[in-house]
C-alpha positions in Angstrom: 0.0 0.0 0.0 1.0 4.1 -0.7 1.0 5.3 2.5 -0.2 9.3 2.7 -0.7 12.3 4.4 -3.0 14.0 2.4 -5.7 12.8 0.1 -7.8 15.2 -2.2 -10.9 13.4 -3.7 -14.5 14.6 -4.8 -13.4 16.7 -7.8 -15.2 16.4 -10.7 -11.7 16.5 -12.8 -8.0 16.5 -11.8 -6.1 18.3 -14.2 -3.0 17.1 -14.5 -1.3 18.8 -16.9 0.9 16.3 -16.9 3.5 15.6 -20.4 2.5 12.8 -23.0 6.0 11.7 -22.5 9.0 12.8 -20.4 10.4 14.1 -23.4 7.2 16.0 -24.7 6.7 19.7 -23.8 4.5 21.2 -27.2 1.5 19.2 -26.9 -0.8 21.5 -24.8 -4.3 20.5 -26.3 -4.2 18.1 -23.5 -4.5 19.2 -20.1 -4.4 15.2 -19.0 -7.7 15.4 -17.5 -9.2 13.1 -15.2 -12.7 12.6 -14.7 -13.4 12.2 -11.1 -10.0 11.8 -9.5 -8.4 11.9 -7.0 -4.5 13.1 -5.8 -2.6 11.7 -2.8 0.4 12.9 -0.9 2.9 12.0 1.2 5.6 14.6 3.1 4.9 16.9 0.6 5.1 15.1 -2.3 2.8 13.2 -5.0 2.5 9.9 -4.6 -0.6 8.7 -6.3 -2.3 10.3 -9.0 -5.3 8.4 -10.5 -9.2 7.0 -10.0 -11.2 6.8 -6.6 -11.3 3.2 -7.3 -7.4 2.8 -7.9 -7.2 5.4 -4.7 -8.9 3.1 -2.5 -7.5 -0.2 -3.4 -4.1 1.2 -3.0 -3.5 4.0 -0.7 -3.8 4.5 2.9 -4.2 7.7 4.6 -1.9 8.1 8.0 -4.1 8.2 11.2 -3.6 11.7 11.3 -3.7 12.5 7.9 -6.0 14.7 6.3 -8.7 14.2 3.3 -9.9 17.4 1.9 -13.0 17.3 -0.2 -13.4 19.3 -3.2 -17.0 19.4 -3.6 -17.4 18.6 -7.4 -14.4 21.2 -8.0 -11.5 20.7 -10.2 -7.9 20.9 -9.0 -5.0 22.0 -11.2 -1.2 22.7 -10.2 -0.4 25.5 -8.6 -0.1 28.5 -11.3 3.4 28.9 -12.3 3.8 32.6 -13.0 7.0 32.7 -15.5 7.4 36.2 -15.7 6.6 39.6 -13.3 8.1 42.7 -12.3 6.8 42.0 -9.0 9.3 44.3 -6.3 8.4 47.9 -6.8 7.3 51.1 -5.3 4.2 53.7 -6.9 1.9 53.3 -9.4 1.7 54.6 -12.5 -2.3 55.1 -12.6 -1.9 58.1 -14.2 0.1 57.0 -17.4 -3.6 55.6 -18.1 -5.1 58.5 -19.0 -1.9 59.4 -21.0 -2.5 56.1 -22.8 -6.3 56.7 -23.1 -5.6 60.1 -25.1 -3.3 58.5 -27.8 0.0 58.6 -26.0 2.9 55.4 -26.8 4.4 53.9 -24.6 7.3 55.4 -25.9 5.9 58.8 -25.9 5.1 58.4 -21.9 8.7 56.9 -21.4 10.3 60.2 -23.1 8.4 62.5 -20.7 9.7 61.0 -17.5 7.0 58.3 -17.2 7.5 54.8 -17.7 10.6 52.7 -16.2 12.1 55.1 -14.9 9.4 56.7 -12.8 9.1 53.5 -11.0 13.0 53.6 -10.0 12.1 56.5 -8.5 9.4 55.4 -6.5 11.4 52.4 -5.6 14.2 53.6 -4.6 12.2 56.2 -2.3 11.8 52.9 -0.1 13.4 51.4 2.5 14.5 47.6 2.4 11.9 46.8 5.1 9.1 48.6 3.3 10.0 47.0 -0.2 9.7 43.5 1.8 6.6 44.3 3.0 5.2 45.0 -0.7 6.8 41.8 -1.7 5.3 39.7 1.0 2.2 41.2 0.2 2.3 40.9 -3.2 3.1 37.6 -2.7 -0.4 36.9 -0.1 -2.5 37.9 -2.9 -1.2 35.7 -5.5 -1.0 33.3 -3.6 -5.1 33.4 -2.6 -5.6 33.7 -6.3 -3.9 30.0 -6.9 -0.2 30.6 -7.9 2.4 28.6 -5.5 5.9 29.7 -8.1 6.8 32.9 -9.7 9.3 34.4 -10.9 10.6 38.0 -10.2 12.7 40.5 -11.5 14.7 43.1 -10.4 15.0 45.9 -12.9 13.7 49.3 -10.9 17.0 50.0 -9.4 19.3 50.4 -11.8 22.2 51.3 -9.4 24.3 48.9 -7.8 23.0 50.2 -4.0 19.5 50.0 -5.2 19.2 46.8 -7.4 20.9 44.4 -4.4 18.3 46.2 -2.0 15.4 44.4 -4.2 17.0 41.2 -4.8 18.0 41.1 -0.7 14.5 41.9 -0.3 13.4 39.0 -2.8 15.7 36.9 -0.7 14.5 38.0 3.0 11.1 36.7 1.4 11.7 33.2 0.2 10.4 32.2 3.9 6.9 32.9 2.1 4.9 29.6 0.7 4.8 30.8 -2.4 8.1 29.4 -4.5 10.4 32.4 -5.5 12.5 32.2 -8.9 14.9 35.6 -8.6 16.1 37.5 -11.9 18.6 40.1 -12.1 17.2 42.5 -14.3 20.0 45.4 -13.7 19.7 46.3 -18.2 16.1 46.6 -17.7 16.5 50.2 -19.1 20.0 52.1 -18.7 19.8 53.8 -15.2 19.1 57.5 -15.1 22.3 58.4 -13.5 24.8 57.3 -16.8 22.2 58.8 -19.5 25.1 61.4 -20.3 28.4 61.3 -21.6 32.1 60.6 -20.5 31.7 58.2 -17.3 27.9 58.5 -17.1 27.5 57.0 -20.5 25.4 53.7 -20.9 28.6 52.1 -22.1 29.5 52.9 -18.4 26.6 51.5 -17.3 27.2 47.9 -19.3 30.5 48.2 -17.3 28.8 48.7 -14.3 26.5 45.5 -14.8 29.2 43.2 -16.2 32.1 44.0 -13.7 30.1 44.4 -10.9 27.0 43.6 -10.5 26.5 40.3 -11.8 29.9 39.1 -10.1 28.3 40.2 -6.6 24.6 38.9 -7.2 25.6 35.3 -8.7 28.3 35.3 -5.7 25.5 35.7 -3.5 23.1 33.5 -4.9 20.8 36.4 -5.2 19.6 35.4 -8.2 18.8 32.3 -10.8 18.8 33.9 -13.6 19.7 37.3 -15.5 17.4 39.2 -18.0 18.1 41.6 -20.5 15.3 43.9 -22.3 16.8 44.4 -25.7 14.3 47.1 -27.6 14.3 50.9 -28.3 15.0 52.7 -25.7 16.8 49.9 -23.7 19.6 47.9 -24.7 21.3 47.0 -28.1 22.1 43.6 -29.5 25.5 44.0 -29.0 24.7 45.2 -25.2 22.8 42.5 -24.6 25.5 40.1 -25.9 28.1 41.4 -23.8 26.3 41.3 -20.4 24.3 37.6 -21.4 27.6 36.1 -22.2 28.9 37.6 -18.7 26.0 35.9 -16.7 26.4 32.4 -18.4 30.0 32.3 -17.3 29.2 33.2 -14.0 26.1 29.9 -13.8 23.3 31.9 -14.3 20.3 31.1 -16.6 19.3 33.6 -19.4 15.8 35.1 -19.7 15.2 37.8 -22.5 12.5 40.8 -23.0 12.2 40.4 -27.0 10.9 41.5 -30.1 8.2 43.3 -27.7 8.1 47.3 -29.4 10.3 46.4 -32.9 11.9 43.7 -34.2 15.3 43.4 -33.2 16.9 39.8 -33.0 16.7 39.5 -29.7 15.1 36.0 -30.8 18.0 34.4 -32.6 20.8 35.7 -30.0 18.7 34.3 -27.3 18.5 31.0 -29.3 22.4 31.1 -29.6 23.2 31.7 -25.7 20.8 28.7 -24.6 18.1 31.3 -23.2 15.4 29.4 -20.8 12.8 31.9 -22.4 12.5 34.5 -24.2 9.2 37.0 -23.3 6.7 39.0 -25.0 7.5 38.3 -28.9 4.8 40.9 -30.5 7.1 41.3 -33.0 8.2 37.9 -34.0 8.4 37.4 -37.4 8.3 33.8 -39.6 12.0 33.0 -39.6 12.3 33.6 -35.6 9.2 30.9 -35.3 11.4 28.8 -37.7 14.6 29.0 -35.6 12.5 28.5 -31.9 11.4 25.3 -33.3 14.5 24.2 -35.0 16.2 24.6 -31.7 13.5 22.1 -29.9 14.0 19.8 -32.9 17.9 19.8 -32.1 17.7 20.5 -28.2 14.2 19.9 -26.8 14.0 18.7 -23.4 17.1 17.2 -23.2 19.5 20.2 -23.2 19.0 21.9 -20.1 19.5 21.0 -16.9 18.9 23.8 -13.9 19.8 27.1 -13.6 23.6 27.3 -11.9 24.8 24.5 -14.9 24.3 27.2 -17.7 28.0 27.5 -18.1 30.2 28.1 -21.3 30.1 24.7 -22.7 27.0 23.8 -21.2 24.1 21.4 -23.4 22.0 24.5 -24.7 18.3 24.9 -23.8 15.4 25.3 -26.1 14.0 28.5 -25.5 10.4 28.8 -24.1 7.6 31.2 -25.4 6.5 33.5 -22.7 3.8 35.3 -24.0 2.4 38.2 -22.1 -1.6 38.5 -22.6 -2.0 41.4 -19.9 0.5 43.9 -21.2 -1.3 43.4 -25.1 -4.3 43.9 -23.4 -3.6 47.1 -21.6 -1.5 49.1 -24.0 -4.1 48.0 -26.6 -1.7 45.9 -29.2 -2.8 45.6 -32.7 0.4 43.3 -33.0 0.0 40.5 -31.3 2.6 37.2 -30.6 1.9 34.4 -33.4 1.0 32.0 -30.6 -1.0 29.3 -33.1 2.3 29.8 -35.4 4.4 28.7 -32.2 2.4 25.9 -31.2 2.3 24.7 -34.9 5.6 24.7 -35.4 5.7 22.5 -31.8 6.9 25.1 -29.9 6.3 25.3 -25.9 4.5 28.5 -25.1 4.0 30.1 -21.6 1.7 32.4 -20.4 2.7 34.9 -17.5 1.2 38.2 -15.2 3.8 40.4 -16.0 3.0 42.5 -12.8 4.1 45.6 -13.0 2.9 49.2 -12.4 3.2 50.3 -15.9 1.8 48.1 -18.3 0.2 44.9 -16.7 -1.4 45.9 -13.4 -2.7 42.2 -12.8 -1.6 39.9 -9.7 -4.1 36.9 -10.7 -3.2 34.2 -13.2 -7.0 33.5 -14.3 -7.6 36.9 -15.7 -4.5 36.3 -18.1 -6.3 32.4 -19.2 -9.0 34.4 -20.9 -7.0 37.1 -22.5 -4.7 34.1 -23.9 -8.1 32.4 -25.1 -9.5 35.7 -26.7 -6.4 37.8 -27.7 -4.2 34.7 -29.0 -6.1 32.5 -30.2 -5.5 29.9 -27.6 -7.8 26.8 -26.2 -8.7 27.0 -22.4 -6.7 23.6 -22.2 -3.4 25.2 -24.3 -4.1 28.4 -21.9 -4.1 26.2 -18.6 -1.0 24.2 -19.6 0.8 27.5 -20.6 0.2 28.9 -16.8 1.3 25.3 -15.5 3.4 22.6 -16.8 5.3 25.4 -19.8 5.4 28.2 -16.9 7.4 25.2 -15.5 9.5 24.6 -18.3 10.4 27.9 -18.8 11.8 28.3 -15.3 14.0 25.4 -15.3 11.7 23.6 -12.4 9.7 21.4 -14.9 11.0 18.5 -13.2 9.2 19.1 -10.1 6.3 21.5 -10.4 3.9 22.6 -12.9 2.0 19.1 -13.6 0.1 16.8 -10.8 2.3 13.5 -11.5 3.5 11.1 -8.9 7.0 12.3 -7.3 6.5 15.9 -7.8 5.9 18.8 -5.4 2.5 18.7 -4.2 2.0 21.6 -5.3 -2.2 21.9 -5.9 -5.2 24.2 -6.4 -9.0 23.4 -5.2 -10.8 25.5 -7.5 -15.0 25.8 -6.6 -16.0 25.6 -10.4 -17.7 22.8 -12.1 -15.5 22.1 -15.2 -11.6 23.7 -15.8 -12.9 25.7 -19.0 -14.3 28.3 -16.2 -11.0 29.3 -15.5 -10.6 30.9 -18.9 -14.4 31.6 -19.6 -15.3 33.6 -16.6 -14.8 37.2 -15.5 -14.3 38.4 -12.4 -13.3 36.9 -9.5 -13.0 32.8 -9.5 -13.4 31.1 -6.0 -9.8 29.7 -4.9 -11.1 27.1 -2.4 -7.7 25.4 -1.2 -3.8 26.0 -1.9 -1.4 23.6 -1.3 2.1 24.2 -1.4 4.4 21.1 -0.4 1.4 19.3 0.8 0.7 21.9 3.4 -2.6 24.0 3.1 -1.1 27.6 2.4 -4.7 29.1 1.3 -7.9 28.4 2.1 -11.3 30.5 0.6 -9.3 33.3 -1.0 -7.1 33.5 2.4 -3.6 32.9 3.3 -3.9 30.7 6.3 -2.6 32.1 8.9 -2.9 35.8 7.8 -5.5 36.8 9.8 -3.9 34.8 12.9 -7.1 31.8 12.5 -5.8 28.5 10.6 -8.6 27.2 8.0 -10.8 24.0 8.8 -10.7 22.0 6.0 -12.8 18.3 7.0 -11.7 19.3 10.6 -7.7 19.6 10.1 -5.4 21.9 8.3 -2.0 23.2 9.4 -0.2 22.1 11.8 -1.4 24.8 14.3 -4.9 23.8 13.4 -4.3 20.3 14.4 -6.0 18.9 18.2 -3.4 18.6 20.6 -3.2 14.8 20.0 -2.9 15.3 16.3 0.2 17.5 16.5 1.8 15.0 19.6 1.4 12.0 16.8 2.9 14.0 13.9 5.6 15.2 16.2 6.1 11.7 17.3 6.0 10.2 13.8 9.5 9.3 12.1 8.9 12.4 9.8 11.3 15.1 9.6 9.1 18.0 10.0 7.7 18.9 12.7 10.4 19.0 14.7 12.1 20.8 17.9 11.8 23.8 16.2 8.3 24.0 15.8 7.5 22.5 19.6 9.8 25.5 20.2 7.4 27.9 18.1 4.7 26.1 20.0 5.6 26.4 23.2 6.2 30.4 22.7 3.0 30.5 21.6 1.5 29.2 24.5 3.9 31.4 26.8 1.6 34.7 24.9 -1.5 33.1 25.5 -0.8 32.9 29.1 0.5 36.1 29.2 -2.7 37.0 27.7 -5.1 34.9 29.7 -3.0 36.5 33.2 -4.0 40.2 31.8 -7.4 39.8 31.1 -8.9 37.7 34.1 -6.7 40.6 35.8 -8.8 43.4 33.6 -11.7 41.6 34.3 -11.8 42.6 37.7 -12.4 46.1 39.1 -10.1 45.5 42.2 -7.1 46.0 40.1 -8.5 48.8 38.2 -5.3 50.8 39.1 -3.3 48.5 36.7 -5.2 48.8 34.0 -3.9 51.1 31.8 -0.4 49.2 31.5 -1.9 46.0 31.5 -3.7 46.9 28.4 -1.1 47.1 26.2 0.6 43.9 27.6 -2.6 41.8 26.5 -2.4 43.5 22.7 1.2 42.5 22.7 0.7 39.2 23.7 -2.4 38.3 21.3 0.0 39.6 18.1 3.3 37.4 19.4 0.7 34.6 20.3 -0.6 34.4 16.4 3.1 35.0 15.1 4.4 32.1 16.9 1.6 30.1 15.7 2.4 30.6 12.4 6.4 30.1 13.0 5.1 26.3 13.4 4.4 25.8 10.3 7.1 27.9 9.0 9.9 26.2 10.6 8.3 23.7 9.4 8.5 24.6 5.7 12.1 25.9 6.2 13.4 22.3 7.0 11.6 21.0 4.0 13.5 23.6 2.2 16.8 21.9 3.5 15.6 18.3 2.8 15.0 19.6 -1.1 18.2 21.7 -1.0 19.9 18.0 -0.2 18.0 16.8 -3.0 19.3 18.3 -5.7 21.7 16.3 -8.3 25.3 15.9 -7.6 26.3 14.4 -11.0 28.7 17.4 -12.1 30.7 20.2 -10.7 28.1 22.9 -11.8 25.2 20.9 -9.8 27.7 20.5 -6.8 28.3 23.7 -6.4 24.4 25.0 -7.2 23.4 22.2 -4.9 26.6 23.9 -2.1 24.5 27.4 -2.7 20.9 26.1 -2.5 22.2 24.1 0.8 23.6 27.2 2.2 20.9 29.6 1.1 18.3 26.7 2.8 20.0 26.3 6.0 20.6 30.5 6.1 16.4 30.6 6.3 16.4 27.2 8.3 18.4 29.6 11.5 16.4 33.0 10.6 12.9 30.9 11.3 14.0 29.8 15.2 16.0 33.2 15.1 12.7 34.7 14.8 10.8 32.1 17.6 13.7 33.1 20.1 13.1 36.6 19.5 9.4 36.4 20.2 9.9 34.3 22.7 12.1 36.8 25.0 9.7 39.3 24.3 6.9 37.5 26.0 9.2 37.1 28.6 9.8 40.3 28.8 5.6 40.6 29.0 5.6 38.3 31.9 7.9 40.1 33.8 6.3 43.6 33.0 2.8 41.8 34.3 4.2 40.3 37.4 4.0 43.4 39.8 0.7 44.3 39.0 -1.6 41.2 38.1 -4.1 39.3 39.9 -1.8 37.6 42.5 -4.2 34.4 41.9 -2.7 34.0 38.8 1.2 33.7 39.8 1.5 30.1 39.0 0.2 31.0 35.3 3.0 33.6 34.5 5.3 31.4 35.9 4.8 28.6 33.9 4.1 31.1 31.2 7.5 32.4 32.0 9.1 28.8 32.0 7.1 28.1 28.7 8.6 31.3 27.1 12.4 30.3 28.2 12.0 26.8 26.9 10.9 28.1 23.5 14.1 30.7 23.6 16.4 27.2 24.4 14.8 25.1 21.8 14.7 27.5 19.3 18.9 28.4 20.2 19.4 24.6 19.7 18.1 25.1 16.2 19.9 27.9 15.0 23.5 27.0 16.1 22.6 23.8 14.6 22.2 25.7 11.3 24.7 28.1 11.5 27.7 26.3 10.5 25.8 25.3 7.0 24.9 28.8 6.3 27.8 30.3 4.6 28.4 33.6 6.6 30.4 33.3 9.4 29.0 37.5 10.5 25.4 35.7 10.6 26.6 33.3 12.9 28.4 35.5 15.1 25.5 38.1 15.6 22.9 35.1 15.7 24.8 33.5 18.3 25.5 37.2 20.2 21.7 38.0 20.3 20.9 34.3 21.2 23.4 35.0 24.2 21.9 38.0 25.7 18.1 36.6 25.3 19.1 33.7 27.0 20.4 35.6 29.9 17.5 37.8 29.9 14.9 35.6 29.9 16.6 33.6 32.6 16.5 36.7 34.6 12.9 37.3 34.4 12.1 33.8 34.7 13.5 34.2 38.4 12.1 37.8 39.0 8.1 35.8 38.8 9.3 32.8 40.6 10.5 35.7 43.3 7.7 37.5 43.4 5.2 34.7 43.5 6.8 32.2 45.9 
């Protein structure tokens, strides 16, 4: 028998999405529907995709498992969005009216619109406030279905101001959804070398080349590098000089062409190996010609993941991103020859392309009808083009995009009758359930956890919505995850709701009216650490998983050793910030304890003792998995300030620990 964890049944079709053979990537008529099916998972992965019948007679659901019923829905893979601009500051609402009256793009870009008014904006940001957009961002795509995106860079265009977005892309990765980086630093030439002498954009290749792209693919800040070759950005030539730069330094190639002219962009991208190249209004016969020749010669075979795209590397077939919102809302006449494309056998991909300019649109099921009634496309080419080819164009084919036993279980509940909805409707589509990893991320248009209540889903759903006896069987099972670090999370969590409890049976009664006013505040506090520790149980969670994939990765050559060295470090950097953050949190209920001690109900000593015991257990546990992180990590100044802080909480938490045992013995 398939042992699981999960099981999704009652759908009235599983789309699969899944490849008529490994090898097969331009057959999107068929979404591998099945009628009635039903998906099962294990430690979040697939493990049995198939009928109710073949379900029952060969998979068995763990006692604490869960079974979520789709109620005559249809589930899909999570959306794979290919292609955003997704960190920025501003809007640019009112380039629409500019637009409206007969103004290009062009036109709006000349006038101190466009690009570059969104550098401005973003740059007008601090790094936390840019995170917070991200994260965000990232909430409300996620509610609308899509679980792996890609983002760029690109509204910097300085050196201080393009690693602030990609750090803040990285200080997000924590989130459920699945975040694919690009540097995107020749988005336009930055404002400051528009001149002559050392300001000139030949400066600003320099800059890119020489310095930027060493730093960020040094880092690990980013998967792959994007150029947008067009009037009013960057030249062939330009383009060729800072590509070739990024594929000797491991990175995977993206390219913005043939979006406002014609310029070649195609072919070059075809001769560097490209994973995609985006937008393609402009792409004539013999670029169609040479997209397809190079999946007759390459196809799936060529590529492996981003990080082996070295000089001398198997080339990849470039994928077709196609980018139905921005035709949509600059009102193209000239549209991509998608049926051409899929003709000639071509994978095509369909994408958001948030941004602020020219594609305003978070939601993946707004861009499946455009792609049905601006390109010509089926509902079924549209869905695989947002799943399986979104996939393919990222490099991650191998392990999301499709529902197919072995990959991320990576799924979308969707409250419609029949798949074609998707494309058909308009307006907003129900999202009953995401799950990313085989956890419930999403749950009725909500991130779970985001309003500090886990969804109920048949009774169960993340781990902090599991009964007490639920979590102690998981936590006892010979699963990795969960682990000390979320009993650690757990147990903080329970320190705040003590805390909480002790102030308001305290505010409840009149004789201590006098200590009102500060104990107040002390119950808010505690509520808001109470539902962040919650959700750092399932987050430390997800941050081990994140190792235990990390691990996974092939070992085969020196390029996947050292991408699989970078991924490790980059996991197990997140894998200490998670308990980093639980420790924090945890002290500062202390803290809360102690602050309460002098003035609450004396009746309820023995509760903020043991919330004050709970709180420095939770600080311990969650030290223990740090350090035990740390030496993975890769930065030896992390370590020393995570162990530093860890230090002084320790010893301050100790200290109010025996402050309340004082005063209430």
């Amino acid at each position: 028998m398939i042992r699981a964890d999960l099981i999704v049944e009652g759908a009235a079709e599983i789309v699969t999405c899944a490849a008529r053979s490994p090898s097969s990537h331009s057959s999107p008529a068929d979404a591998g529907v099945i009628p009635g099916g039903v998906v099962a998972c294990a430690d979040g992965a697939i493990v049995f995709v198939g009928t109710a019948e073949a379900c029952r007679a060969s998979v068995t659901l763990d006692p604490s498992g869960l079974r979520i019923d789709a109620r005559g829905g249809v589930v899909l893979p999570g959306f794979v969005d290919a292609h955003t601009h997704l960190p920025f500051g501003g809007w640019r609402d009112d380039e629409l009216e500019k637009r409206l009256a007969g103004a290009s793009y062009q036109e709006i870009a000349a006038a101190g619109g466009g690009i570059l008014s969104t550098v401005r904006a973003t740059r007008a940001l601090t790094p936390s406030a840019l995170e917070t957009l991200v994260r965000e961002r990232l909430d409300a795509m996620l509610e609308a279905g899509t679980t792996t995106v890609e983002a760029k860079s690109g509204y910097g265009l300085s050196r201080e101001s393009e690693l602030v977005i990609l750090e803040a892309l990285a200080r997000a990765a924590d989130h459920p959804v699945e975040l694919l980086p690009t540097f995107l630093g020749a988005h336009v030439v930055g404002p400051e070398y528009r001149g002559g002498g050392e300001g000139s954009r030949a400066a600003y290749v320099t800059l890119v080349v020489e310095e930027l792209l060493p730093e960020v693919a040094g880092r690990g800040l980013a998967r792959f590098c994007d150029v947008f070759i067009d009037q009013g950005a960057f030249t062939l030539e330009e383009a060729r000089t800072i590509l070739e730069a990024a594929r000797r330094l491991g990175m995977g190639i993206r390219v913005h062409a043939e979006q406002l002219s014609r310029t070649g962009a195609t072919r070059l991208a075809i001769a560097l190996g490209a994973y995609s190249v985006d937008h393609l209004e402009r792409l004539d016969a013999g670029d169609v010609a040479a997209l397809a020749a190079a999946w007759t010669s390459r196809g799936q075979d060529a590529g492996a993941s981003p990080g082996s795209a070295r000089a001398g590397a198997a080339l990849r077939a470039p994928v077709a991103v196609v980018l139905p919102g921005a035709s949509y809302f600059l009102r193209e006449t000239v549209r991509p020859p998608v049926r051409a494309l899929i003709a000639a056998g071509v994978p095509v991909a369909i994408a958001t392309d948030f941004n602020p300019g020219t594609s305003p649109c978070l939601a993946m099921t707004p861009i499946l009808g455009l792609a049905c009634l601006l390109f010509g496309m089926t509902p079924d080419e549209a869905i695989v083009a947002a799943t399986r080819h979104g996939a393919l164009a990222l490099g991650v084919e191998d392990r999301v995009g499709s529902i197919e036993t072995g990959k991320q279980a990576d799924l979308v509940v969707w409250d419609v009758p029949g798949r074609r909805h998707l494309a058909y409707r308009i307006g907003p589509i129900a999202c009953a359930v995401v799950i990313k990893r085989g956890r419930i991320v999403a749950h009725e248009g909500r991130r779970s956890g985001a309003s500090g209540a886990a969804p109920r889903i048949g009774g169960l759903a993340m781990l902090v919505d599991l009964t007490t006896r639920q979590f102690l069987e998981k936590l006892a099972s010979d699963a990795p995850t969960p682990g000390g670090g979320s009993a650690s999370a757990l147990a903080g969590a329970q320190a705040a709701a003590l805390v909480e409890m002790v102030a308001s049976l305290t505010l409840g009664n009149e004789k201590y009216a006098a200590a009102h006013p500060a104990l107040e505040p002390i119950r808010a506090k505690a509520a808001v650490y109470r539902g962040e520790l919650a959700d750092l149980v399932d987050r430390d969670a997800e941050a081990y998983d994140g190792v235990v994939a990390a691990m996974r990765l092939p070992k085969q050559t020196d390029e996947e050793k050292a991408a699989r060295k970078a991924a490790r470090a980059s996991a197990l950097r997140y894998a200490a910030e998670i308990p980093l953050k639980t420790a924090e949190l945890s002290v500062a209920v202390s803290d809360l304890a102690a602050s309460a001690a002098p003035i609450a109900n004396p009746s309820a000593g023995s509760d903020l003792q043991v919330a004050a015991m709970l709180a420095e257990a939770a600080l311990g546990g969650a030290a223990a998995n740090v350090r035990i992180n740390l030496g993975g990590a890769g930065s030896e100044e992390f370590a020393a300030k995570a162990n530093e802080r860890l230090d002084a909480w320790t010893r301050r938490a100790a200290e109010n620990a025996a402050a309340i045992r004082a005063k209430f013995a």
